[in-house]
C-alpha positions as a printed Julia matrix, in Angstrom:
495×3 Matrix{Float64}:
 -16.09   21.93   14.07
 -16.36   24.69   11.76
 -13.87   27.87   10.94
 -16.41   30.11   13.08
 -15.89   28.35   16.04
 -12.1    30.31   15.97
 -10.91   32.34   18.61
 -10.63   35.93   17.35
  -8.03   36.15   13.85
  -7.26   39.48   15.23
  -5.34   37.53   17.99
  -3.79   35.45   16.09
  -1.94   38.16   13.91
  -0.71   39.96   16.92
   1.32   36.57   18.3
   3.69   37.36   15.54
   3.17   40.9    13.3
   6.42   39.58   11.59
   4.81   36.79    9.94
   2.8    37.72    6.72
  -0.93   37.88    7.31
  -2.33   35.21    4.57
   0.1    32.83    6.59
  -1.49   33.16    9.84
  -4.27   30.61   10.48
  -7.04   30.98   13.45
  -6.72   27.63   15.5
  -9.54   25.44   15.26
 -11.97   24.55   18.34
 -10.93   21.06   19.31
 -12.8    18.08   17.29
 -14.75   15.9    19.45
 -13.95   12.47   20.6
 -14.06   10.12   17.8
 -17.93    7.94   17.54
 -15.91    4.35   18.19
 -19.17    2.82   18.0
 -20.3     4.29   14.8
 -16.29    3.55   13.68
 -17.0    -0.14   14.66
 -20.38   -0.32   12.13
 -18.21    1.11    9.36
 -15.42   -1.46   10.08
 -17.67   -4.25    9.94
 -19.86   -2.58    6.98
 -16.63   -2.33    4.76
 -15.68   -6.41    6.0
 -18.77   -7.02    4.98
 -18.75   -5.52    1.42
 -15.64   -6.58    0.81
 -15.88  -10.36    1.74
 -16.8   -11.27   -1.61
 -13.68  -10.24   -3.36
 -11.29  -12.04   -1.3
 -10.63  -14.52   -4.1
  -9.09  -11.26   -6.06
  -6.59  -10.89   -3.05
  -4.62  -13.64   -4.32
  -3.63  -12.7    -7.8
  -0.24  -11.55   -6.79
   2.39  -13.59   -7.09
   4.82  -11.53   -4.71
   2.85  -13.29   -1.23
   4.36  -16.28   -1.87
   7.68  -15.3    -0.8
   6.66  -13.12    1.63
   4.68  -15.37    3.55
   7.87  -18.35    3.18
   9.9   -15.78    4.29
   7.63  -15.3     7.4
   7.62  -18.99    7.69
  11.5   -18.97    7.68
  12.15  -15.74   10.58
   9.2   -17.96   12.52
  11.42  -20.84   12.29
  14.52  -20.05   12.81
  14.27  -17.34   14.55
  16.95  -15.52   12.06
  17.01  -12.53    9.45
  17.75  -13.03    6.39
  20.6   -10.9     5.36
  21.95  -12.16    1.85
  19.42  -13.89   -1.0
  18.94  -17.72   -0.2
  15.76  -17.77   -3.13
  17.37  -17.26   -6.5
  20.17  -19.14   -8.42
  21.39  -16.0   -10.21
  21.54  -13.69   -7.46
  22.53  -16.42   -4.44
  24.29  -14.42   -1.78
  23.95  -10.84   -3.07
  23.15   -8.78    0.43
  19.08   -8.47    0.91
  17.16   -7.78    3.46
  13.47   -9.16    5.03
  12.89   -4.84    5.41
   9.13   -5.58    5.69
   8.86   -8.53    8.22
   6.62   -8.14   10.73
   3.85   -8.11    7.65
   5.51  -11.02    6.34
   5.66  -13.08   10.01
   1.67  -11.56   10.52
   0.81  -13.2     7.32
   2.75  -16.0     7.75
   1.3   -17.02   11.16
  -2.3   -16.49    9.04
  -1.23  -18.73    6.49
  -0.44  -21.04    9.26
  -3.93  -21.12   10.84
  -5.85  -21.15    7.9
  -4.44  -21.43    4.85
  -4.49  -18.13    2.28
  -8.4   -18.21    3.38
  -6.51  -16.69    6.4
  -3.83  -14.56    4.75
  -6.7   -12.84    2.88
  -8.65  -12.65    5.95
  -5.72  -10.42    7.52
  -5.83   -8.43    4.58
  -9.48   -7.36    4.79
  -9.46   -7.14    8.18
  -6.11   -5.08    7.9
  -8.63   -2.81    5.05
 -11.69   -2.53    7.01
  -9.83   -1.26   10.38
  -7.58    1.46    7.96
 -11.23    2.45    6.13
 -13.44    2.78   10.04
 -10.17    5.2    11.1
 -10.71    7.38    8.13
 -14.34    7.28    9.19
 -13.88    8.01   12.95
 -11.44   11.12   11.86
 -13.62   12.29    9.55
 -17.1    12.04   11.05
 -15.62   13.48   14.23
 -15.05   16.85   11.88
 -17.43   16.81    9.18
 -20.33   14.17   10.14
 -21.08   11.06    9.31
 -22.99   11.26    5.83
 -19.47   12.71    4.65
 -17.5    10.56    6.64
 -19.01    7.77    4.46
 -18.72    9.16    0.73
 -15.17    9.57    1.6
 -14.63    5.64    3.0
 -16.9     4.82   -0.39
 -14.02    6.24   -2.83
 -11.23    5.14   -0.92
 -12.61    1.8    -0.92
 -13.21    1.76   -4.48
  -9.53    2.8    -5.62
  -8.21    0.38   -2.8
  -9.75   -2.29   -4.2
  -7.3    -2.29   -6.89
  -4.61   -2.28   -4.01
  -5.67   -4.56   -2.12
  -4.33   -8.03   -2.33
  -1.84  -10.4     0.19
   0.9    -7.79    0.61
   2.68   -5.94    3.65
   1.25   -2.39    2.37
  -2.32   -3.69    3.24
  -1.26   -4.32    6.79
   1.06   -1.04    7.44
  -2.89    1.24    6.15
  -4.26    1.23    9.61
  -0.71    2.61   11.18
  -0.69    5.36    8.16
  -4.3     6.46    8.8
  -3.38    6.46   12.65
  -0.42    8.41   12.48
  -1.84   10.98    9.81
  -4.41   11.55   11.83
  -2.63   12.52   14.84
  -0.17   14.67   13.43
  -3.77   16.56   12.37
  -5.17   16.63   15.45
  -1.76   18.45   16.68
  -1.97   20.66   13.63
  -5.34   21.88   14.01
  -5.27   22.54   17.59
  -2.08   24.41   17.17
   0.45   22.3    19.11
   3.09   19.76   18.68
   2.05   16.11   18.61
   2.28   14.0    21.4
   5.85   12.42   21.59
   5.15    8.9    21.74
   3.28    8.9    18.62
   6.4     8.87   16.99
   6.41    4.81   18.22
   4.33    4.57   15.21
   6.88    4.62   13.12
   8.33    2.35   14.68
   5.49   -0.27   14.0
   5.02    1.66   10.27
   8.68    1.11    9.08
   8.67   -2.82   10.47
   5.24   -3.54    8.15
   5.97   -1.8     5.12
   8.63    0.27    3.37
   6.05    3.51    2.67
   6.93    4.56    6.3
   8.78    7.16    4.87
   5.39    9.16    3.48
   5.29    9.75    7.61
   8.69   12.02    6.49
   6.9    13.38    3.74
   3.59   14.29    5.29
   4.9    15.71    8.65
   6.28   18.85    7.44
   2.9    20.13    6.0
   1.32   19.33    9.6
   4.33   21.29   11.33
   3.59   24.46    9.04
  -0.2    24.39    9.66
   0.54   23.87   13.36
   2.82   26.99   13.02
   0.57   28.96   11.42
  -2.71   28.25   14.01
  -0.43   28.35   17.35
  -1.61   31.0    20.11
   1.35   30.64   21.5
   4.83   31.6    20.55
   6.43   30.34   17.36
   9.9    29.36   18.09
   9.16   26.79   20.84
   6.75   25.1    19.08
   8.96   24.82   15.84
  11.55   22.99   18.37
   8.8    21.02   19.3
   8.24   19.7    16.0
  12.02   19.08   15.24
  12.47   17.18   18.15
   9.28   15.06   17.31
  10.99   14.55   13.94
  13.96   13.14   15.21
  12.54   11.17   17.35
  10.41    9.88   14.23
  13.98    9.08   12.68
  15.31    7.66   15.75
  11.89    5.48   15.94
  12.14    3.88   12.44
  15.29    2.45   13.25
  14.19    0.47   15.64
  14.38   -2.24   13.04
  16.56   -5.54   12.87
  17.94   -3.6    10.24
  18.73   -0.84   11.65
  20.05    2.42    8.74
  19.31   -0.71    6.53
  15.65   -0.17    6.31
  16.22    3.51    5.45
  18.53    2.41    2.78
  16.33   -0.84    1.56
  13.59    1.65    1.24
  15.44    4.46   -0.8
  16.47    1.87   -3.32
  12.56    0.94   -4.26
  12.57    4.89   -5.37
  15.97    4.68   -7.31
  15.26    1.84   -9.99
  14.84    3.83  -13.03
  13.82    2.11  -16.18
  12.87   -1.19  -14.27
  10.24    0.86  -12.33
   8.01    0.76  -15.16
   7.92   -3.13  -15.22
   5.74   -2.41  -12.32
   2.26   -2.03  -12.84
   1.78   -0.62   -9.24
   4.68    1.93  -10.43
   3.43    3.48  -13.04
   1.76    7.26  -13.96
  -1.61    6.98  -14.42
  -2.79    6.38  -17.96
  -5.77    8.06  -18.82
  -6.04    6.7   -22.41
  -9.37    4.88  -20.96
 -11.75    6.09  -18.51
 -10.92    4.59  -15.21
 -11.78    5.21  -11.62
  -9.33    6.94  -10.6
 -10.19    9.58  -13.42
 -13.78    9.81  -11.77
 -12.87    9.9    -8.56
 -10.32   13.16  -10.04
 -13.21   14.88  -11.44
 -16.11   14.05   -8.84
 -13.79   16.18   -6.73
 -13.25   18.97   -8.78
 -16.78   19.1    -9.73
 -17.41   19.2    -6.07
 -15.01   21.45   -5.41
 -15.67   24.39   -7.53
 -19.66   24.14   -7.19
 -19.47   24.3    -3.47
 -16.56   26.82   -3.65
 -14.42   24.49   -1.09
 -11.37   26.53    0.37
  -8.43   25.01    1.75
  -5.63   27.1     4.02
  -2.27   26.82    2.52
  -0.9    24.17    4.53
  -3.26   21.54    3.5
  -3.74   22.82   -0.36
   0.52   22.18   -0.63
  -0.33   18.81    0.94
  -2.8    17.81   -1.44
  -1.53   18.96   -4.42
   1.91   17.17   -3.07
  -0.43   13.75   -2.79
  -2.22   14.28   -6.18
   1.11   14.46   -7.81
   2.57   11.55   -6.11
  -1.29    9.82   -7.23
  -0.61   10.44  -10.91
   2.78    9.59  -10.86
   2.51    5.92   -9.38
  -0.73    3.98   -9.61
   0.28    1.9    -5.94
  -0.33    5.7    -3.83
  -3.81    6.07   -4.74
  -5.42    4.74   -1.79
  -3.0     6.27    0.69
  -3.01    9.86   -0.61
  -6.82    9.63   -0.71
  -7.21    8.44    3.12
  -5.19   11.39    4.27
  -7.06   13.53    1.67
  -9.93   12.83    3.23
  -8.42   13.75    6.87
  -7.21   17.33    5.05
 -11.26   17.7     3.99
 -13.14   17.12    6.75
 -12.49   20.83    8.82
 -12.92   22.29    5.33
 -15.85   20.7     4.4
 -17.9    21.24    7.75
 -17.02   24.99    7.37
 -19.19   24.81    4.29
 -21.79   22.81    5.35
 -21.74   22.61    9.14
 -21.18   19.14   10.69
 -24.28   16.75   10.41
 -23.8    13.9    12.6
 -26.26   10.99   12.75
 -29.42   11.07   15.23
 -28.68    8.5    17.58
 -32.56    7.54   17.22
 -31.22    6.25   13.19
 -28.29    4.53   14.57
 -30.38    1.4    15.92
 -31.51    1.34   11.66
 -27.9     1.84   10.62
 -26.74   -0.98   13.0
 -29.41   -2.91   11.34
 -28.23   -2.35    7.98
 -25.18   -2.85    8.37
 -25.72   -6.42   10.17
 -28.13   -7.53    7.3
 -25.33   -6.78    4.41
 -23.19   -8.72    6.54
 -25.05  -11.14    6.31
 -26.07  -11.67    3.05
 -22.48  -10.63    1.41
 -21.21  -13.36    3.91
 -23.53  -15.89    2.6
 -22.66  -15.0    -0.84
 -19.03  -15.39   -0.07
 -19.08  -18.56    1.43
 -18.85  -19.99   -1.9
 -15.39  -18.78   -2.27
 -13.8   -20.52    1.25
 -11.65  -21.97    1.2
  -9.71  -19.9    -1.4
  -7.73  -21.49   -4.19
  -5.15  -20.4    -5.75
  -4.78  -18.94   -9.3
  -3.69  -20.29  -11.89
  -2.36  -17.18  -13.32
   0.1   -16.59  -10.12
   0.21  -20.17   -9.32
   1.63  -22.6   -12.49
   1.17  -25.71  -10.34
   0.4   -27.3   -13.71
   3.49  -26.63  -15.63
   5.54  -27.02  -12.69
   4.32  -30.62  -11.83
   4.79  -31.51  -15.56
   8.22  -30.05  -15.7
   9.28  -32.0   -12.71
   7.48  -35.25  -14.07
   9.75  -34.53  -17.22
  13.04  -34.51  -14.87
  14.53  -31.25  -15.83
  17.73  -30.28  -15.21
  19.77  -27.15  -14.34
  17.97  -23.61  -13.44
  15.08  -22.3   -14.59
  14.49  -19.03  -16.47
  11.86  -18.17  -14.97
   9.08  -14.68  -15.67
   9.08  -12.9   -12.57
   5.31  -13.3   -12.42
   6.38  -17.13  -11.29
   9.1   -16.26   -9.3
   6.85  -15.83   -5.84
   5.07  -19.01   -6.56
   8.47  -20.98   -7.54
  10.23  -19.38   -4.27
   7.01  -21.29   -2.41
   7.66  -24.21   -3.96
  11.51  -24.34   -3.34
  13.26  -23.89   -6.9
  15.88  -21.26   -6.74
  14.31  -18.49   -9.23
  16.29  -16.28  -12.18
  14.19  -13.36  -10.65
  11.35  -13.31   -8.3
   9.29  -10.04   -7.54
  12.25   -8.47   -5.38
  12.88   -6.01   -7.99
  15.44   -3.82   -5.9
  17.76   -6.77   -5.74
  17.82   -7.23   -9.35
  17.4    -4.0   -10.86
  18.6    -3.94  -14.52
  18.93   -7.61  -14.39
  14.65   -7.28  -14.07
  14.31   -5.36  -17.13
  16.85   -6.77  -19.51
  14.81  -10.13  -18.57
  11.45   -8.12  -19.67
  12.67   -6.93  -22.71
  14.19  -10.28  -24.04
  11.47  -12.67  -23.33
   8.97   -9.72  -24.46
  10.43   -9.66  -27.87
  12.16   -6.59  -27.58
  15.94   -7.33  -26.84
  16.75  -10.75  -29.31
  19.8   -10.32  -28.74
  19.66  -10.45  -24.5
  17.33  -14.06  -25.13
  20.11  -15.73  -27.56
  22.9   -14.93  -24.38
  20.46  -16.06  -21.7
  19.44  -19.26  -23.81
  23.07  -19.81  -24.65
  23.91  -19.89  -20.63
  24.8   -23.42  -19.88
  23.58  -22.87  -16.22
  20.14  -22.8   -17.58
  17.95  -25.86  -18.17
  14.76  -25.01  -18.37
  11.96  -22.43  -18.75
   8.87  -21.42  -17.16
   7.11  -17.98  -19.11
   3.84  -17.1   -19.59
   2.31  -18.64  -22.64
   2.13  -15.01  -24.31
   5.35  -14.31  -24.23
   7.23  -14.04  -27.77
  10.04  -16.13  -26.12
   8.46  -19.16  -26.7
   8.56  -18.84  -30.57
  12.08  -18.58  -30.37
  12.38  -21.72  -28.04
   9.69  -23.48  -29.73
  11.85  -22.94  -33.62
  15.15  -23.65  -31.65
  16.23  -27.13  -32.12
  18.47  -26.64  -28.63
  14.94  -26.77  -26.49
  11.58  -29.05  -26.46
   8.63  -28.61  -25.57
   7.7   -30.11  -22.06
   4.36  -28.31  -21.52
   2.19  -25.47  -22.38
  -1.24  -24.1   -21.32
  -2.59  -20.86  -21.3
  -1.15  -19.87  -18.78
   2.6   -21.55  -18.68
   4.75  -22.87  -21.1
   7.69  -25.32  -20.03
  10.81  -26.09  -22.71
  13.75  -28.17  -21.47
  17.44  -27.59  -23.02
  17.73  -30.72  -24.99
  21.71  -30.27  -26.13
């Protein structure tokens, strides 16, 4: 589907001689139905490559209390509505915003174990990596179809571990790529794609990048319509509201709106967050190849993007280099934005179906052998690093008493293990409370350890071994030493 396949510009301009020329678009020849089969291949291609690192899917200490809250909504059949994990923040109003991921992983968990939850995950991967295949081969051919899947996979791996954003990709990619098909073909999208958001806002709090993205969509719509303008905009509000109306069909309710804001609003305590932060370019990394690859490409091959979709991906790229954690979802709809542009260059080269019998065969053979490499792995055991079962046995061998005060790297893993937490990953809950903790146990706020060591209400910690807290414990004649490794250090209040 290529720019030249356009009905007549000429036509287009004279729909509206009000609207400024460079705005009007020519509306694009519809793309052809999606290659499901060929999708399929790439979905069980990317399983297959990706098999191997399922062991890296557990070094996040967060999926512990997701998948225990899971457990608990399976249970009892209840949302949560006020904390019931921590000792410090018992009762403060919080909500389970993300908890059909949590009950998906927690039924998982149930069957088999975190070999399961991390089989969800990479399932969850694959599927979200084939639908930016299907889109894109369907517009630009399969040989591009693939580089693009190739460098989304390789920032997502960085993403990718036991959490509800892995599970909500495939209902992003989905979604995206309607709102392009209605964009490109000049129209509205269909109404009940806006049930999407529905299932987007119960997995996963980014939901509201639907919000973000749909106005861009509208304007290119706008701008390649045939038919008149004002209906059409109508069109698109109503869709919109019926996107707002959709997400709050939510046990939750406004709450989820509301739970999701306040990720966005936690200033200072943000950059605790690795998956929060800018970018940092003080090493060479992959995002910074993937940055220039495309430029490179870009300006040899003299790629041109309409308005619309250059505002778009400028939008993404600044939301990229802002926080590491949207790489892999600004690049999947990047790649949706490219593939129209990029077969206008090029033309669209699909595969011959005589090579399709070779691909299938390559892509069963990596299977294969990246499965039998894998098995090696199963059935996954937990880290150390996000899992102190170590320290925690010795501390509880040692009979400690009171609450802990705990790193918030242990706080998932503690939740699991049913000893309230000081903080836990939850960071919205605690906000401040997150980073004074941070500062003091990194060294950098003395004064904020002496209070919290002086609080009678605290009996025990459980830090990282690296942490500059444990010199002061360790000279303190108020604390012992119950246990340390590299990983965790235990000290008990002795007086």
């Amino acid at each position: 589907m290529t720019d030249s396949a356009l009905v007549n510009h000429s036509q287009a301009r004279s729909r509206d001689s009000a609207l400024p020329r460079r705005l009007i678009l020519p509306p694009l020849a519809k793309a052809p139905a999606a290659d499901w089969p060929l999708a399929a291949l790439a979905a069980l291609g990317c399983f297959a490559l990706l098999l191997p690192t399922a062991p890296s899917l557990l070094a996040d200490g967060d999926m512990f209390w997701h998948i225990r809250t899971g457990q608990e909504i399976l249970a009892t059949g209840h949302f949560p509505t006020v904390d019931a994990y921590s000792w410090s923040m018992t009762g403060h109003p919080w909500i389970a915003k993300e908890w059909l991921s949590q009950v998906l992983y927690a039924l998982a968990f149930n069957l088999a174990g975190w070999t399961g939850a991390a089989l969800l995950a990479l399932a969850a991967a694959s599927a979200a990596y084939a639908m930016v295949f299907a889109a894109v081969e369907r517009r630009a051919g399969a040989a591009f179809a693939l580089a693009s899947v190739l460098v989304i996979a390789m920032a997502g791996n960085f993403h990718l571990l036991v959490r509800p954003h892995v599970l909500a990709w495939p209902v992003m990619v989905l979604f995206a790529s309607q709102l392009l098909d209605a964009a490109e073909e000049g129209r509205a999208p269909r109404l009940r794609s806006a049930l999407l958001i529905t299932l987007w806002a119960n997995l996963h709090g980014s939901f509201l990048l639907g919000f973000i993205i749909l106005p861009f969509f509208a304007w290119e719509s706008l701008a390649r319509t045939t038919a008149p303008r004002g209906p059409l905009a109508l069109r698109w509000l109503v869709f919109a509201a019926l996107c707002v109306g959709a997400a709050l069909i939510h046990p939750y309710g406004w709450g989820v709106l509301i739970a999701a804001r306040e990720v966005l609003t936690l200033g200072p305590a943000m950059s605790l967050i690795a998956e929060w932060r800018p970018q940092n370019f003080a090493g060479f990394g992959h995002f910074e190849l993937i940055l220039l690859l495309g430029l490179g490409a870009a300006l040899l091959t003299g790629l041109r993007l309409p308005a619309p979709r250059l505002a778009l991906l400028l939008a993404l790229l600044h939301s990229m280099l802002a926080h590491v954690r949207q790489e892999t979802l600004g690049l999947m709809i990047i790649a949706l934005l490219l593939g129209a542009p990029v077969a206008a260059l090029r033309g669209v080269v699909r595969l011959p179906r005589e090579k399709r019998s070779l691909a299938a065969f390559t892509v069963v053979a990596t299977a294969i052998v990246t499965g039998g490499m894998a098995l090696k792995n199963f059935p996954l055991t937990l880290p150390e690093a996000t899992a102190p079962r170590a320290a925690l046995a010795a501390a509880r061998a040692a009979g400690v008493k009171g609450n802990v005060l705990n790193d918030d790297h242990f706080g998932g893993y503690l939740i699991s293990r049913y000893v309230p937490t000081y903080v836990d990953g939850r960071a919205e809950m605690y906000g401040m409370m997150h980073y004074d903790l941070s500062m003091a146990i990194g060294g950098r706020m003395p004064d904020k350890l002496a209070a919290l060591l002086a609080d009678p209400k605290i009996g025990w910690t459980l830090l990282p071994s690296v942490m500059p807290a444990n010199r002061t414990l360790a000279a303190s004649p108020d604390w012992r030493l119950v246990y340390r490794d590299p990983v965790a250090t235990v000290y008990a209040r002795v007086r």
